[in-house]
Every structure is written in structure tokens, then in C-alpha cells.
C-alpha positions as CSV (number, residue, x, y, z in Angstrom):
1,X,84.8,139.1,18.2
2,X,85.0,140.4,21.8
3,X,87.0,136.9,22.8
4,X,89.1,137.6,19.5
5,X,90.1,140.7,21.0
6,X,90.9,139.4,24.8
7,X,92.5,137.3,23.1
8,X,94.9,138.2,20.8
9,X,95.3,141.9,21.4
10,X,98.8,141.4,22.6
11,X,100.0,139.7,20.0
12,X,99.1,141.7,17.4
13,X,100.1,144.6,19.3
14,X,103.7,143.2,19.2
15,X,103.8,142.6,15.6
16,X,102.4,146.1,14.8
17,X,105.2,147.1,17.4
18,X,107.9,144.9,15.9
19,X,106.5,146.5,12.6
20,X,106.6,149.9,13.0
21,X,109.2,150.5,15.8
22,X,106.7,153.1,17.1
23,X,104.2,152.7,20.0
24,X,101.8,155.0,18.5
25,X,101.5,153.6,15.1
26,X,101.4,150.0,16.7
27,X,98.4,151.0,18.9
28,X,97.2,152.2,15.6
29,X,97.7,149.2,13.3
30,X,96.5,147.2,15.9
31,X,93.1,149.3,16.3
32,X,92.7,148.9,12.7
33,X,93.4,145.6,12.2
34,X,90.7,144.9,14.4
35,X,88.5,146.9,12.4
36,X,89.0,145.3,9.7
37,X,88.8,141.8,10.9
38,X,85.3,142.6,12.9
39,X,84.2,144.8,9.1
40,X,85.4,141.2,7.0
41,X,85.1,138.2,9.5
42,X,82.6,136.8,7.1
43,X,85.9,136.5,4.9
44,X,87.6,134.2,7.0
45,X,88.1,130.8,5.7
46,X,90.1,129.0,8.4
47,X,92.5,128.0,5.9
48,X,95.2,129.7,8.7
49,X,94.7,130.2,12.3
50,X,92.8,133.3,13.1
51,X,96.2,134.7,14.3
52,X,98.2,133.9,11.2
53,X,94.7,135.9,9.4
54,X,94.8,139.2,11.8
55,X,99.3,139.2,11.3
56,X,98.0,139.2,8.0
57,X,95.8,142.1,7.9
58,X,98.4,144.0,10.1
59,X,101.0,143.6,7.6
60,X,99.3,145.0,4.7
61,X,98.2,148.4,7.0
């Protein structure tokens, strides 16, 4: 999950950003998206890119 992280951090940071318009509720969408990906990776189907699946979490939060 650590090379998850690295590696798409920034990305989800900007859609949280691009989200919320606010950097302090995209630093927090983004910490919790994380959370929630590391809490349900067994979840993940690779039906979608793992991206696409952490946008995805980030949009419901």
C-alpha cells in the first residue's frame, strides 16, 4: 500500500482539491481515502485501475 501511496498521492490530492476547492478538506479527503483503501483493499476487484478505485472512494467522502 506504501507504493500505492508514493504513487498516487498527487493525484488524488488534486481531485480532492478540484473537489472541494479547499486545501484543508483536500488534504483531508485525501488522508481518508487512503484509509479507506488500505481498511478495504481486499475489496478491490481490478475491474478499474486502482486510480479510477481510490477517485472513487474520494468522491463518495
Amino acid at each position: 500500500m506504501g507504493r500505492i501511496y508514493d504513487q498516487y498521492f498527487q493525484e488524488v490530492y488534486c481531485f480532492a482539491l478540484s473537489l472541494s476547492r479547499n486545501k484543508q478538506i483536500a488534504e483531508e479527503i485525501t488522508q481518508e481515502t487512503f484509509f479507506k483503501a488500505l481498511k478495504n483493499i481486499n475489496q478491490f476487484r481490478g475491474e478499474c485501475s486502482i486510480k479510477v478505485w481510490l477517485f472513487q472512494i474520494a468522491k463518495i467522502l
